[in-house]
BASE-683144 format. One record per residue: residue in three letters; x, z, y of N, C-alpha, C in turn. Coordinates in pm, whole numbers, plus 32768, in hexadecimal, padded with zeros to 4 digits. Layout:
BASE-683144
r; neast; nup; nnorth; caeast; caup; canorth; ceast; cup; cnorth
ala; X; Z; Y; X; Z; Y; X; Z; Y
...
This chain:
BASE-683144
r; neast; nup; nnorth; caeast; caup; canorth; ceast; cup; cnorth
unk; 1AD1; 4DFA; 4133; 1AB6; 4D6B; 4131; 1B26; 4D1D; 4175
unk; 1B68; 4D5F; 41B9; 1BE1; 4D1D; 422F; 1C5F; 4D07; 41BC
unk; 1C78; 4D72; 4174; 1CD5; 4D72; 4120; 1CE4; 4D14; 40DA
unk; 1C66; 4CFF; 40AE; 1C44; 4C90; 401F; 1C5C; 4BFE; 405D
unk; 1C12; 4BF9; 40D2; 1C54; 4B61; 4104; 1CBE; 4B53; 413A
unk; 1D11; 4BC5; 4181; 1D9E; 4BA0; 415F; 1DE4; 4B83; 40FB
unk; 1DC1; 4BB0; 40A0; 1DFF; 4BB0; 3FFC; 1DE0; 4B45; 3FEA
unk; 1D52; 4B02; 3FE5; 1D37; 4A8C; 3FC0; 1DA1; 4A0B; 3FFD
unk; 1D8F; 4A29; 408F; 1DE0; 49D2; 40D8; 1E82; 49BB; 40E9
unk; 1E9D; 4A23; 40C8; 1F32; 4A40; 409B; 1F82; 49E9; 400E
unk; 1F05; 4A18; 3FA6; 1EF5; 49B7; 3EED; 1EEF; 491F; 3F3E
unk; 1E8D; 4917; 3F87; 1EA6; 485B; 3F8E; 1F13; 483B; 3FD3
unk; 1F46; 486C; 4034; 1FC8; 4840; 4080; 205F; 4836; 4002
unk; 2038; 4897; 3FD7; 208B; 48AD; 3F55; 20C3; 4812; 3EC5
unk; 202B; 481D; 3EC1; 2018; 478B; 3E5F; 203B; 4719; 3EAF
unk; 1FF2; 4709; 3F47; 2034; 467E; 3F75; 20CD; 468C; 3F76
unk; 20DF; 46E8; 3FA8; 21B6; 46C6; 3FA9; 21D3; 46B4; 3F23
unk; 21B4; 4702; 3EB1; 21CA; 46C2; 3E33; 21C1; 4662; 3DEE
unk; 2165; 462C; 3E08; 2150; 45A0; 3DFD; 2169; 4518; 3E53
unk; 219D; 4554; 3ED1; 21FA; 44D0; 3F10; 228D; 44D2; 3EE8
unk; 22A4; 455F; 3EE0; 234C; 4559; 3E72; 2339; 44F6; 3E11
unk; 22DC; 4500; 3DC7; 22CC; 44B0; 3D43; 22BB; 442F; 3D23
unk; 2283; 43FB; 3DA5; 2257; 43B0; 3E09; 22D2; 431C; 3DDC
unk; 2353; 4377; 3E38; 23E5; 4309; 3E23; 2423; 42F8; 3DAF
unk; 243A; 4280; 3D6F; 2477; 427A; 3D15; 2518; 429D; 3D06
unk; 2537; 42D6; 3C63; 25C1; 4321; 3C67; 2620; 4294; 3C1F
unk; 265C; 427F; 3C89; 26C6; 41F8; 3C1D; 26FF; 4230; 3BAC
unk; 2702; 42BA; 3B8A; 274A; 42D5; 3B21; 2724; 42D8; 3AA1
unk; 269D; 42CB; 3AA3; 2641; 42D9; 3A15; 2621; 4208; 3A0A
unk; 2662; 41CB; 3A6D; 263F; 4136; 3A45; 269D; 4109; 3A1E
unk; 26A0; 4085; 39D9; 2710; 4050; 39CF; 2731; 3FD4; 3A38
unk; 279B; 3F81; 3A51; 27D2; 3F2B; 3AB5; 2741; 3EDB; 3AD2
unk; 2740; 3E9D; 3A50; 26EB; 3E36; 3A4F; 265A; 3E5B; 3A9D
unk; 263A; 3EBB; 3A6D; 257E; 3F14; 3AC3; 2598; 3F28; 3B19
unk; 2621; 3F5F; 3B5F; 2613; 3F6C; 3BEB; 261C; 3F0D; 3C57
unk; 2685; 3EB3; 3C15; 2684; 3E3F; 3C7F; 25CB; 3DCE; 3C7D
unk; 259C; 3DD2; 3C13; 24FB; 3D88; 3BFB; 24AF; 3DF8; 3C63
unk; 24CC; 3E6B; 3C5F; 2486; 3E94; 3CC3; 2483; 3EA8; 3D38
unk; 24F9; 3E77; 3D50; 2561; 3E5A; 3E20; 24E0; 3DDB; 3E1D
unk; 2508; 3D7F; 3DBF; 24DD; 3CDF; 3DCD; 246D; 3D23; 3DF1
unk; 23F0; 3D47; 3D8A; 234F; 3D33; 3DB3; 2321; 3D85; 3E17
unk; 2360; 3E12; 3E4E; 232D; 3E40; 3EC3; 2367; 3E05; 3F37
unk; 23F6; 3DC4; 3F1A; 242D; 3D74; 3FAE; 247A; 3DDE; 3FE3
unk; 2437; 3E5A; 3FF6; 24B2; 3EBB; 3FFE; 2470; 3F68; 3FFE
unk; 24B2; 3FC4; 3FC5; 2475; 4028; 3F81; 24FD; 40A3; 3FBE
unk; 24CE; 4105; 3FC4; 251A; 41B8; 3FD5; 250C; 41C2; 3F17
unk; 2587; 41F1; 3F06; 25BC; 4215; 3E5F; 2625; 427F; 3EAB
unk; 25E2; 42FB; 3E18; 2647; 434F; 3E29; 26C1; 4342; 3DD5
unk; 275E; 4365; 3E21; 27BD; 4331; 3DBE; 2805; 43CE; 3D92
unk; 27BC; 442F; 3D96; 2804; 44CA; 3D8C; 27C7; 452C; 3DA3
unk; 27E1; 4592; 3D7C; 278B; 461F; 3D7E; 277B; 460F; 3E1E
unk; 27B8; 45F3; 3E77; 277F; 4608; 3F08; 2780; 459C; 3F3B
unk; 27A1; 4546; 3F02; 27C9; 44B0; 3F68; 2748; 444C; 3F6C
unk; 2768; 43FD; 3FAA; 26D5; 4353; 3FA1; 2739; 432C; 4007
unk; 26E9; 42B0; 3FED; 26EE; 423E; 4040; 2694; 41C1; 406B
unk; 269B; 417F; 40A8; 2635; 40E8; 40AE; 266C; 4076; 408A
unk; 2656; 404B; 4013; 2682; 3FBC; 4005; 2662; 3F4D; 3FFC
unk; 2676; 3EC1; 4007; 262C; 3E3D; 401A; 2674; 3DEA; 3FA6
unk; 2618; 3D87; 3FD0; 2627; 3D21; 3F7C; 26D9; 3CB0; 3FEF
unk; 26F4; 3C4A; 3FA3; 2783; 3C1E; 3FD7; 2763; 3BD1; 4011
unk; 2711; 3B71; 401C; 26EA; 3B06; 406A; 264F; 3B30; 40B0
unk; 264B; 3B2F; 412E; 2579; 3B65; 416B; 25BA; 3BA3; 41E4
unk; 252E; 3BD4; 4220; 2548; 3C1E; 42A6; 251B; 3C8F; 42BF
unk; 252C; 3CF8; 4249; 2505; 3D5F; 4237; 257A; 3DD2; 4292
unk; 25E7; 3DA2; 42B2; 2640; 3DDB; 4348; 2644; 3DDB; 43B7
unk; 2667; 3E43; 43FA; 2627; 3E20; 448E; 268C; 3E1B; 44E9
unk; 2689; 3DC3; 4518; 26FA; 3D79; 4564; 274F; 3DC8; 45DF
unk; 27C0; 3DD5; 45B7; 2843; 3D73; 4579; 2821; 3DB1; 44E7
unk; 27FB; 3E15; 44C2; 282A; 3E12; 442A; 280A; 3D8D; 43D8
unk; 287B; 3D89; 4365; 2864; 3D60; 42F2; 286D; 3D90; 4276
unk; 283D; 3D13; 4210; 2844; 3D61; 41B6; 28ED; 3D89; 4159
unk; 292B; 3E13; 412F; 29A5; 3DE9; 4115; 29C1; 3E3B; 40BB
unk; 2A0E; 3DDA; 4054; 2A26; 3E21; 3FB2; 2A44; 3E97; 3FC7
unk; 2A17; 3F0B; 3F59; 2A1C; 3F6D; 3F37; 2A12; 3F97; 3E7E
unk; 2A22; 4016; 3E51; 2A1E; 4045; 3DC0; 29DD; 40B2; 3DE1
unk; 2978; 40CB; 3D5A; 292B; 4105; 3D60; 293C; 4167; 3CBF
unk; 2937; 41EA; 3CC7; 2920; 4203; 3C0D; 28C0; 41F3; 3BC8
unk; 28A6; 41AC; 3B58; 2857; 4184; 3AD7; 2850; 41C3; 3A6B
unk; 280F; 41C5; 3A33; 2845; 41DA; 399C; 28A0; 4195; 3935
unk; 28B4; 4137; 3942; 2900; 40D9; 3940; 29A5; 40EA; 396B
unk; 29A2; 4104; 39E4; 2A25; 4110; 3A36; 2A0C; 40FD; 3AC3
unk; 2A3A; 40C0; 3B06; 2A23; 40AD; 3B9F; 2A17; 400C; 3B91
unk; 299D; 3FF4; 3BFF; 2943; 3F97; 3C02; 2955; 3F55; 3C9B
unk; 2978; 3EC4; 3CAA; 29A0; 3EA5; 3D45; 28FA; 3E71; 3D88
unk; 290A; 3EB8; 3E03; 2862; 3E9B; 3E19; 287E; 3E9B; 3ED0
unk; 2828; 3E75; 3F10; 285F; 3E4E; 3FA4; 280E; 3EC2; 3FDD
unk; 2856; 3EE8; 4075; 27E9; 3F44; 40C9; 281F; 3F1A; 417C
unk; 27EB; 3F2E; 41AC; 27D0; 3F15; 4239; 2868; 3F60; 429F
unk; 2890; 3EFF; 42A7; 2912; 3F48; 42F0; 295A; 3EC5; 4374
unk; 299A; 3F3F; 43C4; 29D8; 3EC6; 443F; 2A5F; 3E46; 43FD
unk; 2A5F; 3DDC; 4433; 2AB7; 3DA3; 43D6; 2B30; 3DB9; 4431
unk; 2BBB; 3DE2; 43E9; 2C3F; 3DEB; 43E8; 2C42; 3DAC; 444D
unk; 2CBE; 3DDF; 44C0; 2CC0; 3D56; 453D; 2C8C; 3D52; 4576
unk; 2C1F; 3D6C; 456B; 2B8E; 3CF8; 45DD; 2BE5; 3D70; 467B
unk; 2BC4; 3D0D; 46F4; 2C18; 3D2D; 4763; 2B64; 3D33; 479E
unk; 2B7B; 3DA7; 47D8; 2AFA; 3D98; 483B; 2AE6; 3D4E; 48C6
Protein backbone atom coordinates (compact mmCIF):
# COMPACT_ATOMS: atom_id res chain seq x y z
CA UNK A 1 0.00 0.00 0.00
CA UNK A 2 3.15 2.37 0.73
CA UNK A 3 4.37 1.69 -2.74
CA UNK A 4 1.21 2.59 -4.47
CA UNK A 5 1.01 5.99 -2.77
CA UNK A 6 4.33 6.76 -3.51
CA UNK A 7 3.73 6.00 -7.07
CA UNK A 8 0.64 7.83 -6.85
CA UNK A 9 2.39 10.81 -5.35
CA UNK A 10 5.34 10.78 -7.43
CA UNK A 11 2.52 10.70 -11.00
CA UNK A 12 1.08 14.00 -9.48
CA UNK A 13 4.32 15.85 -8.77
CA UNK A 14 5.13 14.73 -12.24
CA UNK A 15 1.99 16.33 -14.05
CA UNK A 16 2.24 19.59 -11.97
CA UNK A 17 5.89 20.35 -13.30
CA UNK A 18 4.50 19.48 -16.67
CA UNK A 19 2.08 21.56 -16.78
CA UNK A 20 3.72 24.73 -15.34
CA UNK A 21 6.39 24.20 -18.24
CA UNK A 22 3.41 24.52 -20.41
CA UNK A 23 2.20 26.96 -18.31
CA UNK A 24 4.85 29.87 -20.12
CA UNK A 25 4.33 30.95 -23.28
CA UNK A 26 7.00 30.08 -26.26
CA UNK A 27 7.57 33.44 -28.39
CA UNK A 28 8.54 31.23 -31.05
CA UNK A 29 5.30 29.61 -32.13
CA UNK A 30 3.74 33.52 -32.01
CA UNK A 31 4.01 36.00 -34.22
CA UNK A 32 5.30 39.89 -33.36
CA UNK A 33 1.99 41.08 -33.32
CA UNK A 34 0.42 38.16 -30.40
CA UNK A 35 3.21 38.63 -28.45
CA UNK A 36 3.48 42.11 -27.93
CA UNK A 37 -1.01 42.13 -27.34
CA UNK A 38 -0.03 39.83 -24.83
CA UNK A 39 2.94 42.00 -22.87
CA UNK A 40 -0.04 44.77 -23.25
CA UNK A 41 -3.04 42.62 -21.50
CA UNK A 42 -1.08 40.78 -18.76
CA UNK A 43 1.11 44.09 -18.08
CA UNK A 44 3.88 41.77 -17.78
CA UNK A 45 4.39 37.94 -18.30
CA UNK A 46 7.73 35.08 -18.06
CA UNK A 47 7.90 33.80 -22.03
CA UNK A 48 10.12 31.28 -22.94
CA UNK A 49 12.59 32.51 -25.68
CA UNK A 50 14.67 28.92 -26.15
CA UNK A 51 15.04 25.39 -25.44
CA UNK A 52 16.46 26.57 -21.96
CA UNK A 53 16.03 30.20 -21.73
CA UNK A 54 12.82 32.69 -20.33
CA UNK A 55 12.54 35.70 -19.26
CA UNK A 56 10.05 38.47 -17.68
CA UNK A 57 8.75 41.01 -19.75
CA UNK A 58 6.54 44.25 -19.44
CA UNK A 59 4.67 46.39 -21.02
CA UNK A 60 6.79 50.14 -22.08
CA UNK A 61 4.99 52.55 -20.28
CA UNK A 62 3.44 51.13 -16.19
CA UNK A 63 5.10 50.11 -13.06
CA UNK A 64 5.43 46.69 -13.47
CA UNK A 65 9.63 47.33 -12.49
CA UNK A 66 11.04 47.47 -9.47
CA UNK A 67 12.94 50.24 -8.74
CA UNK A 68 15.67 51.44 -10.14
CA UNK A 69 14.76 49.05 -12.83
CA UNK A 70 13.21 50.04 -15.97
CA UNK A 71 11.66 49.10 -18.58
CA UNK A 72 14.43 48.62 -21.57
CA UNK A 73 14.26 47.62 -25.26
CA UNK A 74 15.06 44.26 -26.04
CA UNK A 75 14.44 41.32 -29.15
CA UNK A 76 12.87 38.52 -28.69
CA UNK A 77 12.45 35.31 -31.40
CA UNK A 78 9.02 34.98 -33.24
CA UNK A 79 7.94 33.32 -35.85
CA UNK A 80 8.01 36.03 -37.74
CA UNK A 81 11.63 37.14 -36.96
CA UNK A 82 12.68 38.98 -33.87
CA UNK A 83 10.11 41.01 -32.14
CA UNK A 84 11.19 44.36 -29.94
CA UNK A 85 9.42 43.94 -26.57
CA UNK A 86 10.70 45.66 -23.16
CA UNK A 87 11.96 43.80 -19.85
CA UNK A 88 13.07 45.10 -16.54
CA UNK A 89 16.65 46.19 -16.45
CA UNK A 90 19.09 48.90 -14.57
CA UNK A 91 19.26 52.00 -16.78
CA UNK A 92 22.81 52.70 -18.45
CA UNK A 93 24.64 55.37 -16.20
CA UNK A 94 22.42 55.62 -13.40
CA UNK A 95 25.36 56.61 -10.61
CA UNK A 96 24.36 55.25 -7.27
Amino acid sequence: MRIHRTALTTAAMLLAATGLTEARPDTRTMSCQQLQQLIQSRRAVVLTTGPNTYDRYVRQFGNECDWPDVPMSAYVPTRDGRCPVYKCDEPVGRIP
